[in-house]
N, C-alpha and C positions, 0 to 999 in steps of 0.2 A: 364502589369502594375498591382502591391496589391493595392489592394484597402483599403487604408489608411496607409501603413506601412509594414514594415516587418514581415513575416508568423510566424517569432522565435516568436513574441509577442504573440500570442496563447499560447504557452508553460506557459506563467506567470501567468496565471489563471486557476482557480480549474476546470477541465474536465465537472464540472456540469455546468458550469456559460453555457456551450457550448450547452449542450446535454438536460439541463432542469432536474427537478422532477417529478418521478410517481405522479399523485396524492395520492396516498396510502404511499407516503416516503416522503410528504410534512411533515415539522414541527416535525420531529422525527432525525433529524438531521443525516441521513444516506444518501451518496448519490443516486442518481437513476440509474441505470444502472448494478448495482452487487459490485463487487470488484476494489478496484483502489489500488493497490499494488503498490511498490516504491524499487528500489537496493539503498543500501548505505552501505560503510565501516563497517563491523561488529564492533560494538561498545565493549567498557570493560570499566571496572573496576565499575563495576555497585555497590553505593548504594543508599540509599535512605534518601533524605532531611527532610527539621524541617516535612513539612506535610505528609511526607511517599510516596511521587514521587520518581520514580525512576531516575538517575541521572547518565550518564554514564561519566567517567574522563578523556577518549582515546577513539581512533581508532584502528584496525589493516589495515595499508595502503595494506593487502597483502591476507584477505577475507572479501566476500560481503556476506552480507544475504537480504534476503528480506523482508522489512515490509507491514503489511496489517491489516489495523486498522478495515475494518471490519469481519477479521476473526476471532476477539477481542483481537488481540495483541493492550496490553498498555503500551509498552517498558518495559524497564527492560529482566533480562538473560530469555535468550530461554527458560531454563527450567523452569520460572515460570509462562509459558504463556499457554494458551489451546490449547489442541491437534492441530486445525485445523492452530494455528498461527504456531505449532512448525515444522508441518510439511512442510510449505511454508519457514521456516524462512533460512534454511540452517545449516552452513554455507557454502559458492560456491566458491571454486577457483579462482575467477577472475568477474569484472564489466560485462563479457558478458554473463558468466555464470546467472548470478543474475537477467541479464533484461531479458535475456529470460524464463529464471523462472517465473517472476514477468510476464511476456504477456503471458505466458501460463494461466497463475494463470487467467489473467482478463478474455481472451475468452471463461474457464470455468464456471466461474463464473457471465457472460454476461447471461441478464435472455433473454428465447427465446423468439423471437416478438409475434410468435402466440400463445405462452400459458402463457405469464405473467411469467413465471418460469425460475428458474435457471437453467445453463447446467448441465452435468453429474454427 
């Protein structure tokens, strides 16, 4: 028997609320743990609104990229993103291509317990 409800409800909340803050990532608005990447439908038709956000108009139902805000992808086209987002970002063939891109990305990016520090 779950204890309170359905395990899917985990999913609905941000990975930190589960896992907690460094203290050293407290109040710096990053979360704790490394990388939390995401697949989603390669977006298009990107411009940019009255404040200069980027704004995408479509989808392509038929490539996934991956985002990963702290590799400091801030949306908008691949190419205007830093190195480390463009090379995460794709685009991938297909939804399973992307999440597994995306769970590589995290396990790397997962800092090691015994030295405070990021993987490879």
């Amino acid at each position: 028997m779950a204890m309170g409800g359905d395990i899917n409800a985990l999913s609905t909340f941000p990975i930190e609320w589960w896992l907690g803050r460094r203290t050293e990532d407290q109040g710096q608005g990053s979360p704790a743990g490394g990388h939390y990447p995401y697949a989603r439908p390669v977006r298009t038709g990107w411009t940019r609104d009255a404040t200069g956000r980027w704004v995408a108009s479509g989808e392509d139902p038929h490539e996934w990229e991956v985002f990963c805000e702290q590799c400091g992808d801030a949306d908008g086209p691949a190419d205007e993103q830093p190195t480390l987002a463009r090379e995460i970002r794709g685009p991938y063939p297909s939804k399973h291509k992307a999440v597994h891109a995306a769970k590589k990305h995290f396990d790397r990016m997962r800092p090691s317990p015994q030295e405070g520090t990021y993987g490879p």
